[in-house]
C-alpha positions in Angstrom: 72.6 -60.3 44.0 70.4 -57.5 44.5 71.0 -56.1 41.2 70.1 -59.5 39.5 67.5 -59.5 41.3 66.3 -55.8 40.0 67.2 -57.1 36.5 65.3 -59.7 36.5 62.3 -58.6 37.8 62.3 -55.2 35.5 62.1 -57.8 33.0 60.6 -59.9 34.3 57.6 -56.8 34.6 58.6 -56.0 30.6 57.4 -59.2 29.7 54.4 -59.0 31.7 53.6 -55.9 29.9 54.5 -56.7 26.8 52.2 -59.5 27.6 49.3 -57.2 28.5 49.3 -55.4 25.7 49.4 -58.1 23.4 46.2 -59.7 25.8 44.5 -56.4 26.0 44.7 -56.6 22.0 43.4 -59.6 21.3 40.6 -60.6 19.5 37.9 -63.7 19.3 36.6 -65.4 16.4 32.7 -65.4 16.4 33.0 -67.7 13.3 35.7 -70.7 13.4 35.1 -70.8 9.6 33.5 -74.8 9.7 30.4 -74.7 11.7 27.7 -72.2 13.1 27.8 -72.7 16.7 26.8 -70.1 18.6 24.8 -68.4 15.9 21.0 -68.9 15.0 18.7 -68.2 12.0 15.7 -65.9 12.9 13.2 -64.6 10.7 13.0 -65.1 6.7 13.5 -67.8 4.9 16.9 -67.4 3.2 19.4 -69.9 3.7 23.1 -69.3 5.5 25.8 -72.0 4.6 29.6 -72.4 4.9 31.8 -71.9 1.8 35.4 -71.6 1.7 35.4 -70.9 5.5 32.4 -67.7 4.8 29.0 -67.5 6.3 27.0 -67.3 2.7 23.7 -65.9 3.1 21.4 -66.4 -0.3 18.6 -64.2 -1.4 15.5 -66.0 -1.3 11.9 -64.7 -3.4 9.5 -64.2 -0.9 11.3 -64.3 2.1 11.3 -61.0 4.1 14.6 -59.7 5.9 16.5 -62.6 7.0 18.9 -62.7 9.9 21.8 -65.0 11.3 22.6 -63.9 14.7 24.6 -65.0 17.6 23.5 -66.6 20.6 25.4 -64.5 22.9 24.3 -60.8 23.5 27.0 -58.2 23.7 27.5 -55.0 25.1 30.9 -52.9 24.4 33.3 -54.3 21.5 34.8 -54.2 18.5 33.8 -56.0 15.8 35.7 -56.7 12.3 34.8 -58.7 9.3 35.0 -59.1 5.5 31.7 -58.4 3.7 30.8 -59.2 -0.3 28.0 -58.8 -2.0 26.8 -60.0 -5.1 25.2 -57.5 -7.6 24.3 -53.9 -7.5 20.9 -53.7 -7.0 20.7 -54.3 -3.2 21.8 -54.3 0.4 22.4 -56.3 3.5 23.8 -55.2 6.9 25.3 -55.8 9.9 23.0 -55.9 13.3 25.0 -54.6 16.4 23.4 -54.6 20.0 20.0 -55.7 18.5 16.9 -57.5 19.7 14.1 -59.9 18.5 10.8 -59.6 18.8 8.7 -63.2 18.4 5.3 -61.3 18.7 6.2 -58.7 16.2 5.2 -58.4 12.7 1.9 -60.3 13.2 3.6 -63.2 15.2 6.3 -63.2 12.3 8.9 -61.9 14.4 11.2 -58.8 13.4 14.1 -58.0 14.3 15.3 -54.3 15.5 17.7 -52.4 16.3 21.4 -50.9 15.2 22.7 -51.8 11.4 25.6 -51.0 10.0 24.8 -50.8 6.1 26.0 -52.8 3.3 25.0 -51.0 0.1 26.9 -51.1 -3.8 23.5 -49.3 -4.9 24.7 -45.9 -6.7 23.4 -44.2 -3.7 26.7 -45.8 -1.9 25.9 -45.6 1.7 27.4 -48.4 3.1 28.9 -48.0 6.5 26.2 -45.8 7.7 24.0 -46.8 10.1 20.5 -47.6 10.0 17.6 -48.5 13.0 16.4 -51.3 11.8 12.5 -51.7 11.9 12.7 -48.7 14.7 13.9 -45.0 13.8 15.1 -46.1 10.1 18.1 -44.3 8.9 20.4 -42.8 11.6 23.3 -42.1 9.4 23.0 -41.8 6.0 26.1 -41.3 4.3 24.7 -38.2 3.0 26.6 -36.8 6.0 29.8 -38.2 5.4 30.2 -38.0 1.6 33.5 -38.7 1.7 33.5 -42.1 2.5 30.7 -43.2 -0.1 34.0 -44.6 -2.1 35.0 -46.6 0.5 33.2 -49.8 -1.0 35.1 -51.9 -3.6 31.6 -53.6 -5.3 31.8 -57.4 -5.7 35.4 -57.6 -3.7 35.8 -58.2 0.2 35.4 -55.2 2.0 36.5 -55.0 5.5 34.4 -53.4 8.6 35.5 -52.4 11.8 32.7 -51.6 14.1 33.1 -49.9 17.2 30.5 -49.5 20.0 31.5 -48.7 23.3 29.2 -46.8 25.9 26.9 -44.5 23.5 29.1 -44.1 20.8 29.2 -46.5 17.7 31.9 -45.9 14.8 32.4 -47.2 11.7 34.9 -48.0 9.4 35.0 -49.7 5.6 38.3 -50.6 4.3 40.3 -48.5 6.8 38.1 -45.3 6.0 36.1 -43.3 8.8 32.1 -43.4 8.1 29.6 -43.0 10.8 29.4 -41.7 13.9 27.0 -42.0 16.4 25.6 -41.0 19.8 23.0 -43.0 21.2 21.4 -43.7 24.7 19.5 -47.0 23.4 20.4 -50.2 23.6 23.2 -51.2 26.1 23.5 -54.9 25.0 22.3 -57.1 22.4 23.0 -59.8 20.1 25.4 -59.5 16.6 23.7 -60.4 13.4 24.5 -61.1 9.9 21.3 -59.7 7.1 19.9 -61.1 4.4 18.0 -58.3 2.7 14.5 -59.5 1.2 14.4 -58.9 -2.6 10.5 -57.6 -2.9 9.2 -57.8 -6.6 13.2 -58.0 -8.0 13.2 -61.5 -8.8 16.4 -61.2 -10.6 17.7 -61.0 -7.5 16.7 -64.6 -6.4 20.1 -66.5 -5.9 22.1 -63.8 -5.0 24.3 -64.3 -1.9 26.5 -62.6 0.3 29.8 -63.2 1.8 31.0 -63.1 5.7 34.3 -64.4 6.9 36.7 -63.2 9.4 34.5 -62.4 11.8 36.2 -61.3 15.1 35.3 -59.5 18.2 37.1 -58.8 21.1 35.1 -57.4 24.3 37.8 -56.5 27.2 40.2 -53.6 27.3 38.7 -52.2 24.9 40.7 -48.8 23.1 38.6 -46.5 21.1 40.3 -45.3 17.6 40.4 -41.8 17.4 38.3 -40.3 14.1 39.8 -37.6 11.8 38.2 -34.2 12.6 35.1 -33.1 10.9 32.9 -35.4 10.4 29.7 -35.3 11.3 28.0 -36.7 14.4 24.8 -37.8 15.0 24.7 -37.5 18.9 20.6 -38.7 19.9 21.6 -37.8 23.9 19.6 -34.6 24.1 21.3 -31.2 24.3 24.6 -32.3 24.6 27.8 -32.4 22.9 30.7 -34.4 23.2 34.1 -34.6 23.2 34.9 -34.9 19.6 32.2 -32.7 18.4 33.4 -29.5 21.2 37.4 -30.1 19.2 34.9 -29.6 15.8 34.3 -26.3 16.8 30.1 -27.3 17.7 28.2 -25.5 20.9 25.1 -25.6 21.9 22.2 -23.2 21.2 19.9 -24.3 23.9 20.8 -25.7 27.1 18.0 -27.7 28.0 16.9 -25.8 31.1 17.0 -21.7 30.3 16.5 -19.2 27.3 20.2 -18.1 27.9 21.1 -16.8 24.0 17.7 -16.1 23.0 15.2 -13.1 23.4 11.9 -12.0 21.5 11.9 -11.0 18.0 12.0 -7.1 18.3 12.2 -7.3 21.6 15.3 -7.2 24.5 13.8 -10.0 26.9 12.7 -13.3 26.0 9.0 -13.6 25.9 6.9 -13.4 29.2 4.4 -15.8 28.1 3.9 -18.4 24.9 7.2 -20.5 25.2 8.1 -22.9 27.6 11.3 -24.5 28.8 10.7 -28.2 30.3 11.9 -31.8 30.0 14.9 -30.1 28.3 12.4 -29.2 25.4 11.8 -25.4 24.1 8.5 -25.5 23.3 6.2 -23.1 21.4 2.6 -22.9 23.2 -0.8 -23.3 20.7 -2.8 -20.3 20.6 -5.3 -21.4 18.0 -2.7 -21.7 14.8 -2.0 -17.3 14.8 1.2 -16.2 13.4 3.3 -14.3 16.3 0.3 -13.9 17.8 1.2 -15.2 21.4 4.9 -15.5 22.5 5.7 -14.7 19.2 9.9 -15.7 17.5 12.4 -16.1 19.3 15.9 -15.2 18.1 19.2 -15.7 19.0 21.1 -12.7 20.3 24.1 -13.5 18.1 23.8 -13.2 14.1 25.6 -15.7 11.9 27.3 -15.7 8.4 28.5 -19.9 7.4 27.3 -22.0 9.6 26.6 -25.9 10.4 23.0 -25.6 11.9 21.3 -29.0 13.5 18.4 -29.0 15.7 15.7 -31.7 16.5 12.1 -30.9 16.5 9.2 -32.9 17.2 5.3 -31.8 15.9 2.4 -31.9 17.4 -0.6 -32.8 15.1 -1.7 -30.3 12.1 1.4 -28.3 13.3 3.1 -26.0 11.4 6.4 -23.3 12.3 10.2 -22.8 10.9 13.5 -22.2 11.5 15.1 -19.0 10.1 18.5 -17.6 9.0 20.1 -14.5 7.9 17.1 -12.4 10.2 18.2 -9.4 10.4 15.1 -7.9 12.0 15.6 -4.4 10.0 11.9 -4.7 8.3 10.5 -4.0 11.9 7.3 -5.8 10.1 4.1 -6.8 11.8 3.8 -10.5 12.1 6.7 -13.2 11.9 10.2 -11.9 11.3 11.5 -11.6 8.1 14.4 -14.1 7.1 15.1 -17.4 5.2 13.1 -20.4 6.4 13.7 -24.0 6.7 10.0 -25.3 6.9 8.7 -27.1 10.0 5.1 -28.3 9.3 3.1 -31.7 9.4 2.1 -31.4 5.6 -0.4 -34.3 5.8 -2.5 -31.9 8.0 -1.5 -28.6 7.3 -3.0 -26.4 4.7 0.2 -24.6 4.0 1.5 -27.8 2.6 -0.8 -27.3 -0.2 -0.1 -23.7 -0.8 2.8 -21.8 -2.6 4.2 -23.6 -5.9 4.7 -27.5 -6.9 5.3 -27.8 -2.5 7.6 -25.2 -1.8 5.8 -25.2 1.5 6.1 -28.5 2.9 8.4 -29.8 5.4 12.1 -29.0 5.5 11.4 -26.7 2.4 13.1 -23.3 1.9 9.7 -22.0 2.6 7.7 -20.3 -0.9 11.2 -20.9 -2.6 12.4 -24.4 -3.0 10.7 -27.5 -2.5 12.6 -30.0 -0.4 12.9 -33.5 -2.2 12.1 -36.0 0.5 10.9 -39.6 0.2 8.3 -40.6 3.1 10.2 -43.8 4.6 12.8 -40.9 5.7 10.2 -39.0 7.6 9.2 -40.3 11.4 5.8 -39.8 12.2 4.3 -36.9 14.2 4.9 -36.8 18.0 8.1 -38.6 17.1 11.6 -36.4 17.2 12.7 -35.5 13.6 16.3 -34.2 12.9 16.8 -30.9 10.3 20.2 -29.3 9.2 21.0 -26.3 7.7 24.3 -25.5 5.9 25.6 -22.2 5.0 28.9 -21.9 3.1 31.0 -19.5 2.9 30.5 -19.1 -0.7 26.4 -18.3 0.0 26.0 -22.0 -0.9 23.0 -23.5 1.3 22.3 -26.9 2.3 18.6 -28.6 4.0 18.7 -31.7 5.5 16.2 -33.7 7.1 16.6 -36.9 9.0 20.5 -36.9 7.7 19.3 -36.8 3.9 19.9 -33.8 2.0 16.7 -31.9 0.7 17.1 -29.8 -1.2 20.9 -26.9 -1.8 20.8 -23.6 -3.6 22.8 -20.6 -3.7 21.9 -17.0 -2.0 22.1 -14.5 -4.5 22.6 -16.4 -7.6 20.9 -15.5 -10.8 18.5 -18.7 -9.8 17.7 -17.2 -6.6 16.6 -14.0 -7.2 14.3 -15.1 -10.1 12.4 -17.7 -7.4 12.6 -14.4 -4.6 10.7 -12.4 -8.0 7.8 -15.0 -7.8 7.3 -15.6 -4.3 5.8 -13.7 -1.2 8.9 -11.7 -0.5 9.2 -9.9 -4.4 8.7 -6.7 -2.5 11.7 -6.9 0.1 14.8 -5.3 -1.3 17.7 -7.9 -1.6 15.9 -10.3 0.2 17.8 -13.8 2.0 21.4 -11.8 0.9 22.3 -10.4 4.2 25.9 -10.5 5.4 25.0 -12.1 8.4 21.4 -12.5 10.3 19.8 -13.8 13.6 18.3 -17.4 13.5 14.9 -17.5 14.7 12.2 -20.4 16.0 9.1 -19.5 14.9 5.9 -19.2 16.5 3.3 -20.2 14.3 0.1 -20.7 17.1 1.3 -24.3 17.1 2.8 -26.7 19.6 6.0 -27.7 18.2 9.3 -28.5 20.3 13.0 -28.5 19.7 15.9 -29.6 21.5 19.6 -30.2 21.0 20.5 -26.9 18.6 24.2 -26.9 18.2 26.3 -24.7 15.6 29.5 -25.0 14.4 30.8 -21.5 12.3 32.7 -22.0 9.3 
């Protein structure tokens, strides 16, 4: 008896399991495929109907953005659907955790927050993850490359979005795209985009497609991404989990100068800098170079590298970020080295300086001019993301704001003829060290930077 009774209730407990699992795994439909309850249209003007069991959205001349979004708001889940749509020649997205503002755009309403990116443009960043009407592009697939071919144009493409805690996650078609970290937004509602079409009237008529639209909000198991891909993590000077097994630490700690000193010098400067709010702040002394604090460098030199850092300017600002410093020219004045231009070039007079920009922001400074458009840039006051990438095969990258600037190669034939026209002609082999300090520059100009992590390669 006893052992029938152990029998039965082991499997009794097997089903229950196998139960659980199956329950833990389920999904909801937000979309039963015949009606829209529990979704409503905000903002814009273009229509959403029911096709063939699909939400269709239709591009409408001048409407602005439209949106379809849910009534409910929602916190952690996991979201998957099918996506199509028509033509080449625009985009649409997917809101997650996003709010609406009635008062906004002059009593037009907006609506802001989190999107997930739908995009068969040639640029091809669907997947990545945009701030709608708030911080713009997030993650731009110019970080992930890999996954711009994850898009099957004017086909159903599936999504699987992932946002639990901080962390959202994307996936088209079963491939890996963005990654992000973000403190904002705990809950909000789910909403489908219409994109307005501008001056494009060609584009009147267009629709796109959503259908199997499912969530599922309990028991929730993240999926694990591939290593090495990039992560945009906006919780300041911090790293996480997956980007510590990447092989990333941090720089700056948010509370000492641990890993830097003075340029020249054994100590980190006595006056100048300042450590608060977990910023690293360079003190104004009246816009003179070294003058005060003067650089900072890191006690550790660095050959390939992934180099990210946010900085935030004050107004008229200008400073950089240097690589391959190998502080050897014992010169007066900033350090000598490679520089990834920090500078507000509406305000600066630099910006105007050098040749055809070469001085502006995110530059390779009296080199290269970084290519930037301004709807990438956030304004001044406001944190701005730069990268730097050094390959092992003296290949360099600049980013800024997750868009790549501007690459070259140290030492190349190309190189040294823009190092023959520039304000460093005179020093001998100049930006071709094996390996070099970085350095944050002092300029005589507030400017502040936080969450520096590098990962070698």
């Amino acid at each position: 008896m006893f052992s029938y009774l152990k029998k039965s209730c082991l499997l009794t407990l097997s089903f229950v399991s196998i139960f659980s699992v199956v329950h833990a795994q389920k999904s909801k439909p937000l979309f039963d495929g015949k009606t829209l309850k529990g979704w409503k249209a905000i903002v814009g003007s273009a229509p959403y109907a029911i096709e063939n069991g699909a939400i269709v959205g239709t591009m409408t001349k001048g409407s602005p953005n439209s949106f379809l979004v849910t009534e409910k708001e929602y916190g952690d889940f996991i979201l998957e659907l099918d996506v199509k749509l028509e033509g080449t020649e625009t985009n649409s997205g997917i809101q997650t955790r996003s709010h609406y503002d009635a008062a906004g755009n002059k009593g037009k309403g907006i609506v802001f927050g989190r999107q997930v990116e739908i995009d068969p443009t040639a640029r091809a960043w669907t997947g990545g993850v945009y701030d709608e009407a708030r911080r713009l592009w997030l993650y731009p697939l110019e970080l992930n490359t890999a996954a711009k071919s994850a898009y099957k144009s004017e086909e159903f493409n599936h999504y699987k979005i992932e946002c639990i805690g901080n962390e959202t996650k994307t996936w088209v078609n079963g491939i890996p795209v963005a990654y992000v970290i973000d403190t904002l937004d705990k809950t909000g509602f789910i909403g489908l985009q219409v994109h307005g079409i501008g001056a494009n009237l060609k584009l009147d008529g267009k629709k796109v497609y959503f259908k199997n639209i499912n969530i599922q909000t309990e028991n929730l198991k993240p999926q694990a991404f591939p290593k090495g891909i990039y992560t945009v993590n906006l919780t300041p000077n911090t790293l996480s989990a997956y980007e510590k097994s990447n092989g990333y630490k941090l720089l700056f700690d948010g509370k000492t100068n641990e890993g830097w000193v003075g340029a020249y010098k054994t100590i980190f400067p006595a006056k100048g800098w300042d450590i608060a709010n977990g910023q690293l702040t360079v003190l104004p002394s009246n816009g003179a170079e070294s003058t005060n604090g003067g650089d900072i460098v890191t006690k550790e030199q660095y050959a390939a590298f992934d180099l990210s850092f946010e900085f935030k300017l004050s107004e008229g600002a200008n400073s950089g970020v240097k690589y391959f410093v190998t502080l050897a020219e014992k010169n007066t004045g900033s350090a000598i080295g490679l520089e990834y231009q920090v500078l507000d070039d509406e305000r600066h007079p630099d910006a105007k300086l050098g040749r055809d920009g070469n001085r502006t922001l995110a530059s390779l400074y009296d080199l290269l001019t970084a290519k930037k458009e301004v709807r990438y840039l956030r304004p001044i006051g406001s944190w701005n993301n730069g990268r730097l990438v050094v390959y092992p095969n003296n290949k360099v990258e600049h980013y800024l704001n997750g868009v790549k600037v501007l690459e070259y190669t140290r030492g190349s034939e190309e190189f040294k003829k823009l190092v023959a026209i520039s304000k460093y002609k005179d020093w001998k082999n100049f930006g071709e060290a094996a390996k070099g300090h970085l350095l944050l520059q002092d300029h005589g100009n507030k400017v502040s930077f936080r969450t520096i992590k590098i990962k070698t390669l």
